[in-house]
C-alpha positions in Angstrom: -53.6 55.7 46.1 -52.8 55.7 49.5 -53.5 52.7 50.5 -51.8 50.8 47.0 -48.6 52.0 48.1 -49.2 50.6 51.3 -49.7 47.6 49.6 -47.1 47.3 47.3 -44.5 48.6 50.6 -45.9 45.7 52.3 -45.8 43.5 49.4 -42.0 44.5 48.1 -40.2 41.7 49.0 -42.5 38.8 47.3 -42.3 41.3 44.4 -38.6 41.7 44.2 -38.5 37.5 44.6 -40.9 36.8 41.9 -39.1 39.0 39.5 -35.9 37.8 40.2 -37.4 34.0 40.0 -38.6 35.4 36.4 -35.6 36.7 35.6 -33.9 33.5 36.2 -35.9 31.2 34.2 -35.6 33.7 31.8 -31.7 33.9 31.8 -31.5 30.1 31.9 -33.8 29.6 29.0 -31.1 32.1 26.9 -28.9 30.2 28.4 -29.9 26.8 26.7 -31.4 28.0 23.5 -27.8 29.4 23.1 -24.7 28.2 24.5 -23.1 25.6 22.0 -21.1 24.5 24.4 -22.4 21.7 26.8 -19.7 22.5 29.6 -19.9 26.1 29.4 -24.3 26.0 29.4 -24.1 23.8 32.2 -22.1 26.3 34.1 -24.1 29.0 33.3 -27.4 27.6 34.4 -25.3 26.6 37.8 -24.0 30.0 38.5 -27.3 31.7 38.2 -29.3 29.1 40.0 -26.9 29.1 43.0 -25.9 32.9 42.6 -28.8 34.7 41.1 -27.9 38.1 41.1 -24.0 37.4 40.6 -24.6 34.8 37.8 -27.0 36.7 36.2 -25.0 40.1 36.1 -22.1 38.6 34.7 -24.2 36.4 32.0 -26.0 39.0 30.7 -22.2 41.2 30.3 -20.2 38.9 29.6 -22.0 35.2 28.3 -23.6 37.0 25.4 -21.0 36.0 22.5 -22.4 36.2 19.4 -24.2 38.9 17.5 -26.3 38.8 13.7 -24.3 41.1 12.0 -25.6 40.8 8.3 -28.9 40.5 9.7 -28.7 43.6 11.3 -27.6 45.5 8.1 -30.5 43.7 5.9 -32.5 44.6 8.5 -31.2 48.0 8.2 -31.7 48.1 4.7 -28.3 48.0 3.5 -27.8 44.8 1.3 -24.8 42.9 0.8 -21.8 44.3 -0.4 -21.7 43.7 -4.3 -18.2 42.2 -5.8 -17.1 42.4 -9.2 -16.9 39.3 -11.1 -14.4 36.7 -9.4 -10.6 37.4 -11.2 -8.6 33.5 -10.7 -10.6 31.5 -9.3 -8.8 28.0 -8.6 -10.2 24.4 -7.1 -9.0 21.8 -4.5 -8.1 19.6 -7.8 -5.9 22.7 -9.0 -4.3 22.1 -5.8 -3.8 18.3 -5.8 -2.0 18.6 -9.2 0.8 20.9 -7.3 1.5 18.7 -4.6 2.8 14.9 -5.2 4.0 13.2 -1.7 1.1 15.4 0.4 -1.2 16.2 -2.1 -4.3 14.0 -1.3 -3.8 15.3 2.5 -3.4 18.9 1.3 -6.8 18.7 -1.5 -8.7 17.0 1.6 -8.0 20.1 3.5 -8.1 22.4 0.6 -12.0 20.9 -0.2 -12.9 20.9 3.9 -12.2 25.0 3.8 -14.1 25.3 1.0 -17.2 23.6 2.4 -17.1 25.4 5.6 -16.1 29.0 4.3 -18.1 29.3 1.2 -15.6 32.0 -0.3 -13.5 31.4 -3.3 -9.7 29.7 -3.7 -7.6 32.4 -5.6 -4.9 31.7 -8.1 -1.9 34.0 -8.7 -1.1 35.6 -5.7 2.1 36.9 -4.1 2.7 37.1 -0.2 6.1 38.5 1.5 6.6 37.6 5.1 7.5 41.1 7.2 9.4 40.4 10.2 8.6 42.5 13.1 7.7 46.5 12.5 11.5 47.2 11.3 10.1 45.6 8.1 6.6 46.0 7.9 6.5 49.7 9.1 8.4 50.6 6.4 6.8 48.6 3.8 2.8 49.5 4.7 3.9 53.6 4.6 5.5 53.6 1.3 2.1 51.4 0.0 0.4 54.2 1.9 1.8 57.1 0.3 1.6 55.6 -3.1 -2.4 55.2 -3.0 -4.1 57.0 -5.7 -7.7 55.9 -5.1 -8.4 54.7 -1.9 -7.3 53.4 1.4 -9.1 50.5 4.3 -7.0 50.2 7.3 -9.0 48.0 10.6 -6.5 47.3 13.3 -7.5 46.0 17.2 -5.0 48.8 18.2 -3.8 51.7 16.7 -1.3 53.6 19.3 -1.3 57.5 19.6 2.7 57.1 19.4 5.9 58.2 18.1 4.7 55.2 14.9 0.7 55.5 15.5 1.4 59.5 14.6 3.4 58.8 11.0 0.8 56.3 10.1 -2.1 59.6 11.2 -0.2 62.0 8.9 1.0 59.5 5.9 -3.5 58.9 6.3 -4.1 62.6 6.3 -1.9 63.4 3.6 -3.8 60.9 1.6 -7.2 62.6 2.1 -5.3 65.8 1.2 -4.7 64.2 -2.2 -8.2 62.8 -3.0 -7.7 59.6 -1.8 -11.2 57.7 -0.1 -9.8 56.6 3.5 -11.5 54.6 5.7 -10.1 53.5 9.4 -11.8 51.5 11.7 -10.3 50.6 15.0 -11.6 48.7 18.1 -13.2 50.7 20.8 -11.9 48.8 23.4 -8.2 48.5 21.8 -8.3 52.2 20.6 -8.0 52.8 24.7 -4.8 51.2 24.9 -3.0 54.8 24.2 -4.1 58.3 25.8 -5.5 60.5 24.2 -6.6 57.8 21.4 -5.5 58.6 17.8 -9.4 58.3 17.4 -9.3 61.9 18.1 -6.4 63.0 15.6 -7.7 61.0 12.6 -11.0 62.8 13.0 -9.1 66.2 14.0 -7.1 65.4 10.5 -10.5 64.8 8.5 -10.0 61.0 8.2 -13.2 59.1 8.4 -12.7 57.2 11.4 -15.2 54.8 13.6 -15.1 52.3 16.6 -16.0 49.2 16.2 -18.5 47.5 19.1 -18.5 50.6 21.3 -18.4 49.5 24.9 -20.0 50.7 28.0 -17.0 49.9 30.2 -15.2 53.6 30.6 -11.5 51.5 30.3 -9.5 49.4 28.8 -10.7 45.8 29.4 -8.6 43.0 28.5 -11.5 40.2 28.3 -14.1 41.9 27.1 -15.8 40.3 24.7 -17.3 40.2 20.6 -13.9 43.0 19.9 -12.3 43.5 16.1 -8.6 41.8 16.2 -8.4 42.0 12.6 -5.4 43.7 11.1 -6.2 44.2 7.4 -5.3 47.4 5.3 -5.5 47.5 1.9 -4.5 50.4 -0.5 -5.8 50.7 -3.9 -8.2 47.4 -3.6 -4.8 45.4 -5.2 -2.0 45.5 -2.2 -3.1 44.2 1.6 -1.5 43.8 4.3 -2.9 41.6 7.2 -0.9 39.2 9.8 -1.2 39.5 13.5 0.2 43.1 14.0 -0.9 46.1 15.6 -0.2 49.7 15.0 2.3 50.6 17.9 5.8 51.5 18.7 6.4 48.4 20.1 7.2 46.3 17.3 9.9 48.3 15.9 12.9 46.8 17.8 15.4 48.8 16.7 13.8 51.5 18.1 14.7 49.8 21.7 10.9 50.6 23.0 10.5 50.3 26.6 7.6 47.1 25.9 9.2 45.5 22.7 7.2 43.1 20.9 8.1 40.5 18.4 5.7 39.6 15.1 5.2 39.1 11.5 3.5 40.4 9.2 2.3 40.3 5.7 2.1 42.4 2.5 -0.4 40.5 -0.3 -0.8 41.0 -3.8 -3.0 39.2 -6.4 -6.9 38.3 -6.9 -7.0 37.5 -3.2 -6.8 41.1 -1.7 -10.6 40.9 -2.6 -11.3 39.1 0.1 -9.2 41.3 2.8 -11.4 44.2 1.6 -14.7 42.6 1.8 -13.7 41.6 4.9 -13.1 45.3 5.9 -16.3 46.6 4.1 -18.5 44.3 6.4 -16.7 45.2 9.2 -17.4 49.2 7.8 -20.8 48.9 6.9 -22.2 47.4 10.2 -20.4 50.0 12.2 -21.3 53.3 10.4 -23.8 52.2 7.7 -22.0 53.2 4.5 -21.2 50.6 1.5 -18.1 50.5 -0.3 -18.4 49.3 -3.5 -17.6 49.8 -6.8 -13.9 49.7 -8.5 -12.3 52.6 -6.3 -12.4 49.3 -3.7 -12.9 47.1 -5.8 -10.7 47.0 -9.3 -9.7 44.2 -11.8 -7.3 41.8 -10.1 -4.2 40.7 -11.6 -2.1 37.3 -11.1 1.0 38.6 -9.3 3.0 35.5 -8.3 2.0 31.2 -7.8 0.9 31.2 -4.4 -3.0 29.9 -4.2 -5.2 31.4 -1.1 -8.5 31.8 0.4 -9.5 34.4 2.8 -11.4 33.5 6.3 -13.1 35.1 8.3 -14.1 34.0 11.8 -16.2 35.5 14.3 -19.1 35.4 16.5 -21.8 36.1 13.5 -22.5 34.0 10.9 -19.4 32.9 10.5 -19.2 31.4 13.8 -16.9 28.5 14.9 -15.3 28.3 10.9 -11.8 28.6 11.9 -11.8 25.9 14.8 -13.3 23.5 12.6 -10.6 24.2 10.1 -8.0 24.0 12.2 -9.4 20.4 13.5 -9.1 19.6 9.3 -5.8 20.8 8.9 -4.2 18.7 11.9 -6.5 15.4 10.2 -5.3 16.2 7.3 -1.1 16.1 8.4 0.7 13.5 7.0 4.2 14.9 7.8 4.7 17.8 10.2 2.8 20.5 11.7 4.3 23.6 13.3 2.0 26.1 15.2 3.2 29.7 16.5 0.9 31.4 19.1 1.0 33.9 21.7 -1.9 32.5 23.8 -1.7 28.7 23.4 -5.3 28.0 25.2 -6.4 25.1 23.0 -9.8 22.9 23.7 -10.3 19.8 24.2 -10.8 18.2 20.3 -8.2 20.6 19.9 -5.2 19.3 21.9 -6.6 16.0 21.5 -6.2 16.3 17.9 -2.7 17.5 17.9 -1.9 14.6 20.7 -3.1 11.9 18.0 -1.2 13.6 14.8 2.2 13.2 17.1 0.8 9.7 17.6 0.0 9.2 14.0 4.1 10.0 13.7 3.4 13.7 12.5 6.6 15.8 13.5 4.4 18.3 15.7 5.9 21.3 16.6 4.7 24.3 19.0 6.4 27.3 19.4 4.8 29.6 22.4 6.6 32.6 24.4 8.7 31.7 27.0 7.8 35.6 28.8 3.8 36.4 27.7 1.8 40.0 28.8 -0.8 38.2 29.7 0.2 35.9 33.0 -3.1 33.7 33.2 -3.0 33.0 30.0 0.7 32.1 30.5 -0.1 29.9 33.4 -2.8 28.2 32.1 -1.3 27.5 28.8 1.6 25.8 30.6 -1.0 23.3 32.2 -2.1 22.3 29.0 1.8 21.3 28.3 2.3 18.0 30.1 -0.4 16.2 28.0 1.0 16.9 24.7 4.5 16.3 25.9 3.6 12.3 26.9 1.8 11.8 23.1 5.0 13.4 21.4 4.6 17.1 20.7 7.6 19.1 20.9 6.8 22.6 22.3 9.3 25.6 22.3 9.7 28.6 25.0 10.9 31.1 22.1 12.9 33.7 23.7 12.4 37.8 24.9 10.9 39.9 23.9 7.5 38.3 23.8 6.7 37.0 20.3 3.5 38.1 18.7 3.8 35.7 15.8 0.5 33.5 14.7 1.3 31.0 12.0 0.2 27.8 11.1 1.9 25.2 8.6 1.0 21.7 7.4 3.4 19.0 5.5 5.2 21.0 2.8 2.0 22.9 1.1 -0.2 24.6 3.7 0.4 28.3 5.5 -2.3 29.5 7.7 -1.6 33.4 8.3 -3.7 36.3 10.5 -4.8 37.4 13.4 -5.8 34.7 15.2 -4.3 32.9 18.2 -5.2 29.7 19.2 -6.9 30.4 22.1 -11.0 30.5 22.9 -10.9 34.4 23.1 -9.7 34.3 19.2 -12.0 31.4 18.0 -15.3 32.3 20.0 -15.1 35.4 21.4 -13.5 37.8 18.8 -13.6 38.8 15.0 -10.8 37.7 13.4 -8.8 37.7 9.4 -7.4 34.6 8.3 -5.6 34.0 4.7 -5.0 29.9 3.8 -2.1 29.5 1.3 -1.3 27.1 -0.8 2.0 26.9 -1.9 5.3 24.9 -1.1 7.5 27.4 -1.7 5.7 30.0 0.3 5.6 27.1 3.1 9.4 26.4 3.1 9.7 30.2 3.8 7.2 30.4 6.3 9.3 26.8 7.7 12.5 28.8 7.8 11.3 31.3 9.9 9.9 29.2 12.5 13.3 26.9 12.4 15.3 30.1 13.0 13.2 30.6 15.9 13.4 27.2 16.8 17.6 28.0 16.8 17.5 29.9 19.5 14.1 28.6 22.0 14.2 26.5 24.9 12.7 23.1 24.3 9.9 22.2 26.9 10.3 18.7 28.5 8.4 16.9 30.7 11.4 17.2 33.3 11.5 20.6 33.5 7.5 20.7 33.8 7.7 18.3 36.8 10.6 20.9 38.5 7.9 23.3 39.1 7.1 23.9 42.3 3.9 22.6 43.9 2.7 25.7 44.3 3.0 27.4 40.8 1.4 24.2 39.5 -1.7 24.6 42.1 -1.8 27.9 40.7 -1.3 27.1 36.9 -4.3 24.6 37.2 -6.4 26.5 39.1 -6.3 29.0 36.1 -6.9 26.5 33.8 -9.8 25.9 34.6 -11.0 29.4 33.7 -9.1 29.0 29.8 -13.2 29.7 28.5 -13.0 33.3 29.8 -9.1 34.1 29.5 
């Protein structure tokens, strides 16, 4: 024994190098097998050829972006959530039929969702735009209070606040009535308040659960595979989804000391089906337990004339839908488009895409926050300017506070809504909730509320772009070239 521990002292460092040369090839082959992307796997194999331990570390935490979700819960043993029978079901030719000037545009895109998604167009819904917390706070509690069977709320972050607290008791009192309630909530954006409200919902006996738990002990910004939908749905007939979270923040007449601008929106009609399947996934991969039967799911009822599909995007099997669909709608514009973001971070088919609609004669529009929380982003998104700028996009700086918003519109029939920005982080990295509507009078008053913004932003030119000083421009490029990770 001895004299094999002599060996293997004398042997260590051939041993240490062999298993790190294993390691490598090992790394790289995951690497290839993969990484979609030809620029990001060739980047990869780089960093851990020429920085093995470095390259490998931060591969193996951070390049691993996708995950088998349904797999995993057939594997489990836990099939498929059931659905009742489809209530309204409509088609792309349903759609033609409502549009005249942009209709063959809008069916192209309408049949091009269709084929990617897989899910169902639904007839006879109603959507109401919420502007900022001041209107949707309001709006979601009363829902709340009114639910007689059941309650899904998923949010990226639910804040232990003065707001976070009313929407803890208003769940607890619903428990207290007989109510089924189910939150989920991000583990890494449940940190962004301390104590979490994690803690209180469980203290209040509302079945709670993190979604992805993390090994980092923090609050990490860019951590990867997170849950930025924001879906509840009360009853399995009234949702609410859109791009807000649960915080103080958002209610500005509150005067919080970090005010946030967004929108939100409350949904009614057969289309809430697919907001709760959404959330039952989401439910049953984290903590096991199916949700079915009609205390989720009920009969649906037509509500109002607005047609929509729900989407979901992530890194699972549905993978890479909502860029692809976003390259469609921006083929598909005959007229205008107008895009609201937070994080404007778009690829390269992406921005090319928007560069030949404005050269096409499209009236493209992009509205982005002139002050952003996140600076990188900030700085690499205004690199990205100056390109679209030359082909004819007009870009906005919409005013403080920083604007939340995420919206989407085509010609005059086409309103994509959710929790998406367009950014990699939200079409690789993240799971997100999506709703496509079809409507042009839900698209005039999604219009309207961009144009009021538009009112009152600062239009980007390619003057004020070339004003910036050498330096911030170094800087803004040199963080471009990290947009993959931001």
């Amino acid at each position: 024994m001895i004299q094999i521990g002599k060996a293997v002292q004398s042997f260590w460092p051939q041993i240490v190098t062999a298993a790190t040369f294993v390691a490598m090839i090992w790394t790289a082959v995951h690497v290839i097998l993969h990484k979609r992307d030809k620029k990001a796997a060739t980047g990869w194999v780089g960093l851990v050829w020429f920085s093995p331990l470095l390259g490998m570390g931060l591969y193996w935490l951070f390049g691993i972006n996708r995950i088998r979700r349904r797999a995993r819960i057939k594997l489990s043993g836990k099939e498929k959530i059931p659905l009742p029978a489809l209530h309204g079901v409509a088609t792309h030719k349903q759609v033609s039929e409502r549009f005249t000037d942009d209709g063959a545009g809008i069916a192209m895109l309408c049949r091009l969702t269709e084929n990617i998604t897989r899910q169902p167009l639904m007839q006879g819904n109603q959507i109401l735009p919420l502007v900022n917390g001041d209107e949707a706070y309001p709006e979601m509690l009363s829902a709340l209070q009114k639910a007689q069977h059941s309650i899904s709320l998923c949010s990226y972050i639910f804040d232990n606040d003065v707001w976070g607290r009313r929407f803890r008791k208003t769940l607890r009192e619903a428990v207290g009535r007989g109510v089924e309630v189910r939150v989920l909530v991000d583990a890494v954006g449940a940190r962004y308040s301390f104590p979490t409200i994690v803690h209180g919902l469980r203290k209040d006996g509302v079945p709670v659960a993190r979604f992805m738990q993390t090994a980092l002990p923090w609050r990490f910004r860019y951590h990867n595979l997170r849950n930025h939908r924001k879906i509840i749905v009360i009853d399995g007939t009234t949702g609410f989804t859109g791009g807000m979270n649960i915080r103080a923040g958002n209610v500005l007449g509150d005067n919080p000391v970090h005010p946030v601008q967004d929108v939100h929106f409350r949904i009614q009609g057969p289309v809430v089906t697919e907001l709760q399947r959404a959330f039952a996934e989401d439910w049953t991969f984290t903590t096991g337990e199916k949700l079915a039967g009609p205390t989720w799911y009920p009969q649906q009822h037509f509500l109002g004339d607005c047609i929509a599909r729900g989407i979901s995007d992530g890194p699972d099997e549905d993978f890479d839908k909502l860029r692809l669909i976003l390259l469609g709608a921006l083929s598909a514009a005959r007229s205008s488009i107008r895009i609201m973001t937070p994080y404007f971070l778009p690829d390269n088919e992406l921005a090319a895409n928007l560069r030949i609609a404005a050269l096409r004669g499209v009236d493209v529009r992009i509205l982005i926050p002139e002050v952003n929380n996140l600076r990188m982003v900030h700085w690499a998104s205004i690199a990205e300017l100056e390109d679209l700028l030359v082909s004819g996009c007009r870009i906005f700086f919409t005013p403080p506070p920083f604007d939340h918003s995420k919206l989407v519109t085509v010609d005059n029939g086409w309103v994509l809504l959710g929790s998406a920005n367009w950014d990699p982080r939200s079409l690789i990295l993240n799971f997100e909730f999506n709703v496509e509507c079809y409507d042009a009078h839900f698209t005039r008053t999604v219009n309207l509320l961009m144009e009021r913004k538009i009112s009152s932003s600062l239009e980007v030119t390619r003057e004020s772009l070339e004003k910036i000083w050498w330096w911030k421009k170094l800087r803004n490029n040199s963080v471009r070239l990290f947009s993959p990770y931001l």
